[in-house]
N, C-alpha and C positions, 0 to 999 in steps of 0.2 A: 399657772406657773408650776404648781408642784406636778399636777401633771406630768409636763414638757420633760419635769427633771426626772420622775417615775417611767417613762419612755426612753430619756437617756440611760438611765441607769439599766433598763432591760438590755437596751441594744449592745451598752458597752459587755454587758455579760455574756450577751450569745458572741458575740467577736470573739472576746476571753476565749469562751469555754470550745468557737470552731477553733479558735487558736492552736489552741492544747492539745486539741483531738490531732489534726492538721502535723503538729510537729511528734507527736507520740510515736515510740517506736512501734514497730511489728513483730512481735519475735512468733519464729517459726523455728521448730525441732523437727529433725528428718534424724528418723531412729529404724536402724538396719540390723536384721537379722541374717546369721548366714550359715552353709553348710547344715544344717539344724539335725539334717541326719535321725526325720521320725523321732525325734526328742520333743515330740509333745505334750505329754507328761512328767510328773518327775518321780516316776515309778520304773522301776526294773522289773517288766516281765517277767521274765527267766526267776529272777529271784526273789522277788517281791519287796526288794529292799526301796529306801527311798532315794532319791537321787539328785544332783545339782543340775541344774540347767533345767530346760525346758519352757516350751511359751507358753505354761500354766504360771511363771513363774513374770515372763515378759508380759503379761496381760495384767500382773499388778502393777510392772513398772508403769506400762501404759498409764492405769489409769489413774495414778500418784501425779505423771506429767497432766494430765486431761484437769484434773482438781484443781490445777495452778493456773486454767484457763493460758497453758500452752498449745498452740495450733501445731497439733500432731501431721507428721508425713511417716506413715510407716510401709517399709518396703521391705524383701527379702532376694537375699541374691542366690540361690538355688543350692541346689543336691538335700532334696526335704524328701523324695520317695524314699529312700533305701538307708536301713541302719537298726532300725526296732520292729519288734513283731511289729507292731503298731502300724506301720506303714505296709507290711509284707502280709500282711492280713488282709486288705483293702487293698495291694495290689493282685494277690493270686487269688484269694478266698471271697470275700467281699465287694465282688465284682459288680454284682445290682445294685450296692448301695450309693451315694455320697461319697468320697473318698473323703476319710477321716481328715486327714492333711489340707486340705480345700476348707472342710470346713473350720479347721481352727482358725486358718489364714481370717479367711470372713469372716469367723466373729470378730477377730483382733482389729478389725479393718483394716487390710492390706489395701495397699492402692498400686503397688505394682510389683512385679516377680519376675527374672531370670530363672530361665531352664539349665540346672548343671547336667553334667556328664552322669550323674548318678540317676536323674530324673529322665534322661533318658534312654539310661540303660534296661530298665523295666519292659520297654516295649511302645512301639505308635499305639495303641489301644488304651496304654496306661496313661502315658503323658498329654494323650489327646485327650481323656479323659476327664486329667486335672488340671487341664490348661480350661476345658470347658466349665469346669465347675469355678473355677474362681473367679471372684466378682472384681478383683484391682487387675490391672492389665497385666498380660503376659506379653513377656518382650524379648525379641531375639534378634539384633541390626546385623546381624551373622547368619542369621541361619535362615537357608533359602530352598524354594524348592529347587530338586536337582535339574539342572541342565536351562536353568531360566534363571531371571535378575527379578523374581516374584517373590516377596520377603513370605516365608512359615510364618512369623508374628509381627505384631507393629513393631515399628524396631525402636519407636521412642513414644512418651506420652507427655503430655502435660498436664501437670497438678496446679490447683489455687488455690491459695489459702488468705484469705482477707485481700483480695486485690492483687498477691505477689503474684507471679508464673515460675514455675519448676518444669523445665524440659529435665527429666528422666531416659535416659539411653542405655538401652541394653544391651547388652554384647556377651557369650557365651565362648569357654576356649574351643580351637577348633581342632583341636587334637582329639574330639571323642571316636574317630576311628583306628585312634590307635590300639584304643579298649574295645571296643565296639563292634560285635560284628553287624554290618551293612542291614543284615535282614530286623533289625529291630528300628531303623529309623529309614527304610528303600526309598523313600520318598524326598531326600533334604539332603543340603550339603551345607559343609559350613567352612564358613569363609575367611581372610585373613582378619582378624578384631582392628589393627591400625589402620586399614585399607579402607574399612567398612566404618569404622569410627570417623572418618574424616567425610566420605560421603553422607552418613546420613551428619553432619555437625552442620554440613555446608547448605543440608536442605531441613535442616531445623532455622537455620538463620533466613534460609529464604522464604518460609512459610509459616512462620510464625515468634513472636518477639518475647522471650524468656526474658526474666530477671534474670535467672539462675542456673546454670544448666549444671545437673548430677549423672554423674557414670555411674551404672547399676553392673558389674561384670561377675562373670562367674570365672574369675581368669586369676591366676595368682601373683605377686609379684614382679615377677625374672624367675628365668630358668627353665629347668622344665624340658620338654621334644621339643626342640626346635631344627625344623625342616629348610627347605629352600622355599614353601608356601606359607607357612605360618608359623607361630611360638605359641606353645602351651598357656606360658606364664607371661601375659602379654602386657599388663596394666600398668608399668613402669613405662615401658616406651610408648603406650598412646598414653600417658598423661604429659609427657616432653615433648611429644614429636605432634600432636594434633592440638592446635588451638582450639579455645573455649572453653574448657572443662572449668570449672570453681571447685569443685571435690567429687573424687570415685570412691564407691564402695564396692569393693571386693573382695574374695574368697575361693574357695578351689584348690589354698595348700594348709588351710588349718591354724593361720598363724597369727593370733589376733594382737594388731600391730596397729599405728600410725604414724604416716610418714609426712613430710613435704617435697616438693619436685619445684624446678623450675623449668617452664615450657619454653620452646622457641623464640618467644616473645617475651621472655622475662617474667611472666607473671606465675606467683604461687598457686600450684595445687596442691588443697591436702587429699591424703589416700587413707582411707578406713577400712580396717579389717577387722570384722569383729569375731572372729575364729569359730571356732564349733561349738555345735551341741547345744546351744542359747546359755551358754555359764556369762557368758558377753553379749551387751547389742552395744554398735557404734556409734554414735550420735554428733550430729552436727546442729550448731543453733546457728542460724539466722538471726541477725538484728538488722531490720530494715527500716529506711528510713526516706521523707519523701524528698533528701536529694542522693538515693540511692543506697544500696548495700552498705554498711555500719561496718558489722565485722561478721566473721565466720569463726566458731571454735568446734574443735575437734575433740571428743573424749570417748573413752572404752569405760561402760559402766560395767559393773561386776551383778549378774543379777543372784548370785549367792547371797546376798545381803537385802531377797527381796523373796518374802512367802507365798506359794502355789496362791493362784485369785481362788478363793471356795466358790465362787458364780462359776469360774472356767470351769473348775472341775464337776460342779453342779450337774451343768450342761450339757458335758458330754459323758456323765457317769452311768448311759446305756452303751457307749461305744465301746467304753474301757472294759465294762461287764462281758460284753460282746469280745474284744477282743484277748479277756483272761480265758474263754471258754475254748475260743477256740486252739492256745496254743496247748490247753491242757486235755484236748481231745487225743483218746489212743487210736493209732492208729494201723497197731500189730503187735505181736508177742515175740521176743527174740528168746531162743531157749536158753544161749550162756548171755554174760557179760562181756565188752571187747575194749580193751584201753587204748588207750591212744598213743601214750608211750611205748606200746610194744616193739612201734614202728623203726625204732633208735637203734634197736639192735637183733635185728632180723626181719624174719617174716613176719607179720601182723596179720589176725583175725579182722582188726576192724578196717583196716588201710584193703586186704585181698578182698573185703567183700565191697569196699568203696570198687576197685578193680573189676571184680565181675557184674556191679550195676551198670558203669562205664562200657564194657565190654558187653552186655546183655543189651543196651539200648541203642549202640551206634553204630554197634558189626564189624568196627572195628580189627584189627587184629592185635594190636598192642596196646595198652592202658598205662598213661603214668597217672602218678597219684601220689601227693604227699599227706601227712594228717594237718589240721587247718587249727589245730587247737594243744594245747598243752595238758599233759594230766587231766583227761577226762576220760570217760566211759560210755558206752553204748548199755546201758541197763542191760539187765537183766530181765524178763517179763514181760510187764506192760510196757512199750516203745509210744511216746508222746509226741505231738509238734514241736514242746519244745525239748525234747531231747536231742532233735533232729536242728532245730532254729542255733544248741549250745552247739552242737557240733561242727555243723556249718555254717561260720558266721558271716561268710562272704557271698556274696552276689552274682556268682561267676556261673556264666553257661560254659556248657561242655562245643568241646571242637574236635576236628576230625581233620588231620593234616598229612600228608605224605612227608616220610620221611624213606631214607637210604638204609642199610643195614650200616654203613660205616656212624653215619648219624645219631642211630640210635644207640649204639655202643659210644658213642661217645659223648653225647648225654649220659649216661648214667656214670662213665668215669666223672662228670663234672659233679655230676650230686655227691658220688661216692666220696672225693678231695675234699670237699664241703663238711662231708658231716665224719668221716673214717681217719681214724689214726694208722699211723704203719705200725702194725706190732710187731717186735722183736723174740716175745715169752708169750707165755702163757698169761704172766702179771703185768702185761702192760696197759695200758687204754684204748678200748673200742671209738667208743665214742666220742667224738669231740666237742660234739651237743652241751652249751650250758645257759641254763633257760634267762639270764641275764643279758645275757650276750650274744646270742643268735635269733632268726627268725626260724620259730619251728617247722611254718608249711615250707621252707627252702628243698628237706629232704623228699625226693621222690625216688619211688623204687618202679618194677615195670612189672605186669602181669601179662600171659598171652608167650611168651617167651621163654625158657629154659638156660637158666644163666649162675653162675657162682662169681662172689666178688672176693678175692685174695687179701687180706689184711694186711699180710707181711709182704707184698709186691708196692713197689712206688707208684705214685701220682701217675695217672695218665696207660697203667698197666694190670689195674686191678681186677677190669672187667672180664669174663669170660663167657661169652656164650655158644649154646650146644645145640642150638635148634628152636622151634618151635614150639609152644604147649599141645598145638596137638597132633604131634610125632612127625610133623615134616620139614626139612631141613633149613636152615636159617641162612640165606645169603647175602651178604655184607654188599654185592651191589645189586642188590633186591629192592625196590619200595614197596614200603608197608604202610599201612592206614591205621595210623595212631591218633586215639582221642587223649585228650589231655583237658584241664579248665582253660578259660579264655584269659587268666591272668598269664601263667605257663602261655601258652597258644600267642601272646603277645608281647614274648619276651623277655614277661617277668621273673627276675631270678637268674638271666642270663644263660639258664641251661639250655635255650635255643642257640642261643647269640654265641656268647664265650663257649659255650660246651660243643655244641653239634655243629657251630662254625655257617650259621646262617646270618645273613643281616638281616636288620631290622624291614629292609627295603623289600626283600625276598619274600620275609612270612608271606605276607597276605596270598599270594602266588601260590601257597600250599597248601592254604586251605580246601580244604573238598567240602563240609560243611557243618554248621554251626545252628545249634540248639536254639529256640526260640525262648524258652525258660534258663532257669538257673540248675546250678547243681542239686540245691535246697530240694527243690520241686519234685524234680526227675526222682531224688530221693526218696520223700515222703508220698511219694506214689509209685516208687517201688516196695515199699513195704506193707502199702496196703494193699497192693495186688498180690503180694505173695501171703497177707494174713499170718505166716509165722514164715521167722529167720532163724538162717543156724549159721552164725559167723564164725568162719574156719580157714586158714592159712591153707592156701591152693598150694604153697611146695613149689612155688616157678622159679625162687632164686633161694639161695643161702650163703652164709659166710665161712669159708676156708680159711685155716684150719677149723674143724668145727669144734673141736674140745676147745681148744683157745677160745673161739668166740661164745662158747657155753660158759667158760669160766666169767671172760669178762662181764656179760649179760650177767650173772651173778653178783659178781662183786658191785657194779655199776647198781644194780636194782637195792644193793646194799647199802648201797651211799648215798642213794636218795632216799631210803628209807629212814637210813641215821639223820640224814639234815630237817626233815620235817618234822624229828621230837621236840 
């Protein structure tokens, strides 16, 4: 007997206890990083200061969640190449190795990544690169080779975690030609994101059976280019217009946000942005249960309130070694020093020699060029990487476009309405420059050309040109071959568009051709082929009257002098 009842009492336990198991929730975290923009440390190169963000920083959160016996999903929705030495170092410099970026992903254990617009502006060598090196999938339901329905990456994956399924869908905006010149990605096109989100959703349901399905986009909001083939900012209308989704994670405008939508079919999706630079990751928990999905929560954790992992930094403290040396290598002598401000109110040393590298490397006959930075200097002496990284902190290849003479004069009236006051005296105001309130690279001046701008003439009459720089005559219905950056080169700033009276639709049409690197590069290998520099105002344009605009250059350099006591 006691027996009989010593077997009942086992049996009734293992029932209990498969009971328990049986009804027990599942909790899954799916935690997204995004734009991250080479913030994988939380060190300022340039300065050596310490910094917020970084996934030295999301590698404790990680492993805080991992201690509580949370079933981690971790993903990132793209633009990780370009933003810090760090990544710029391991794209141009660091070619043999690992890309730095790849590896942080892997040790964090990514399981899946979107390609932004910034990850692919580096170049097919670089992104094919880092697409190879990372061990969680790389996902693109947009991006195809050109002229075929043959997808560039998987375009969706599936994750498990204790028995759930996660289809994961990528989708990437397909406006990267409007940045972009063609020769950095020849091979792919990208497609509409709602078009392509609906296709691959209908052959994720026909080939395989998610609990879960998550949007991974590199697409922002609303907003944005939008054409008659696609929208920049697309993530709002495939989350309404395309059934299936339970939550997108996105990024591509910076804006770390969560929303709710209601699709076609009435049912909630949440949208997760967890904005730049890793200060944010997104997170979604999963509660599952075995008669289906529990609940879904959305939150934006702050990783300010979470300390660099010392293993992260451990780990990679030959990289970072590696990549202090190399921005602090010299790589030429400049004899003076050249400000950047010069540019505000005349001719500038460091903007005419940004001009004659432009003009030296693309044959060119016209150069615009604005300065890319506020109150800074070109040293004096030893010329560093990062001298060159502070100065130019953008990622912009050079381009080479025909323009009219009528065009080109009229571009620079549009700069000139931008940044010039009309004076009346002698004591009035040049400049209209104020570093709160404007974008500094907006001013571009021209080199290659012979030209005075009138202060005291109105809007739209300032310009004056006299010919050529080198002495032959300047025809208004002439084309000339003007290099410019590829932000300018695409619109940016409107001085194509509103100024020179081209549409957005035209540019491409005028290109003749486009740099395979960045300005950075062309730069820092112009200096080192020429081993010393002597930055000096070419004299191709000046302000009329000149006393007047001597004075004001005075008074102006006096008022910023007075303000930073």
């Amino acid at each position: 007997m006691r027996y009989n009842y010593l077997l009942f009492v086992a049996c009734l336990t293992i029932i209990l206890l498969t009971s328990c198991q049986e009804s027990k929730d599942t909790h899954i975290k799916i935690v997204c990083t995004g734009d991250v923009h080479g913030n994988l440390f939380p060190h300022d190169f340039l300065t050596g200061d310490t910094t917020g963000g970084s996934l030295a920083r999301v590698s404790t959160y990680l492993n805080t969640q991992q201690r509580q016996n949370t079933h981690i999903v971790y993903i990132d929705n793209g633009d990780m190449l370009q933003g810090t030495p760090a990544t710029y170092c391991y794209n141009t410099h660091a070619i043999g190795f690992t890309h730095v970026a790849a590896e942080a992903l892997n040790y964090l254990g990514c399981d899946a990544v979107v390609l932004g617009n910034n990850d692919i502006e580096p170049g097919g060598p670089t992104y094919q690169r880092y697409a190879n090196e990372l061990e969680g999938t790389v996902l693109g339901g947009n991006i195809f080779y050109k002229d075929t329905a043959t997808p560039f990456l998987p375009p969706y994956t599936i994750v498990e975690r204790e028995g759930i399924q996660i289809a994961i869908l990528g989708l990437t905006t397909p406006a990267i030609p409007h940045w972009i010149p063609q020769s950095q990605w020849p091979e792919l096109e990208f497609a509409d994101m709602e078009r392509s989100a609906r296709q691959w959703m209908q052959h994720i349901h026909e080939n395989a059976s998610p609990d879960i399905v998550i949007g991974l986009f590199h697409s922002g909001y609303e907003g944005g280019i939008t054409t008659a083939d696609y929208a920049e900012n697309a993530t709002r209308a495939v989350a309404e217009h395309v059934k299936g989704f339970d939550a997108i994670f996105y990024g591509h405008d910076h804006q770390a946000r969560i929303d709710k939508v209601v699709n076609i079919e009435g049912d909630t999706v949440l949208l997760l942005n967890p904005g730049r630079d890793a200060h944010h990751v997104a997170t979604l928990d999963i509660i599952h249960n075995k008669k289906g999905r529990a609940a879904l929560n959305a939150t934006l954790v702050n990783m300010g309130t979470y300390p660099p992992d010392p293993k992260y930094m451990a780990a990679f403290a030959p990289q970072i070694e590696f990549i202090n040396k190399y921005i602090d290598r010299t790589i030429g002598t400049s004899d003076c020093a050249a400000a950047t401000n010069d540019a505000l109110l005349g001719p500038s040393a460091f903007i005419d020699f940004v001009h004659q590298m432009q003009l030296d490397i693309s044959d060119a006959k016209v150069s615009f060029a604005a300065p890319l930075v506020y109150n800074d200097t070109l040293p004096k002496g030893h010329v560093k990487v990062r001298d060159i990284y502070r100065l130019f902190p953008y990622e912009n290849s050079l381009y080479v476009l025909w323009l009219t003479g009528h065009e080109i004069k009229n571009y620079l009236e549009y700069s000139y309405t931008l940044w010039i006051d009309r004076m009346n005296s002698p004591e009035s105001i040049l400049s209209l420059f104020n570093s709160s309130q404007h974008t500094f690279c907006s001013f571009d001046s021209a080199a290659g050309i012979l030209y005075e701008v009138d202060a005291t003439k109105p809007d739209g009459y300032k310009v004056s040109i006299h010919g050529m720089a080198d002495g032959t005559p300047f025809n208004m219905d002439e084309r000339y071959m003007v290099v410019m950056n590829s932000y300018r080169a695409n619109g940016g700033g409107g001085l194509l568009t509103e100024g020179a009276g081209i549409t957005y639709q035209e540019l491409p049409e005028r290109i003749v051709y486009t740099t395979t690197a960045d300005l950075r590069f062309y730069m820092l290998n112009y200096i080192e082929m020429h081993k010393t520099i002597t930055p000096q105002s070419l004299k191709h344009w000046r302000f009329v009257p000149e006393q007047w605009a001597t004075h004001a250059k005075a008074q102006h350099n006096k008022a910023l002098l007075d303000s930073s006591k």
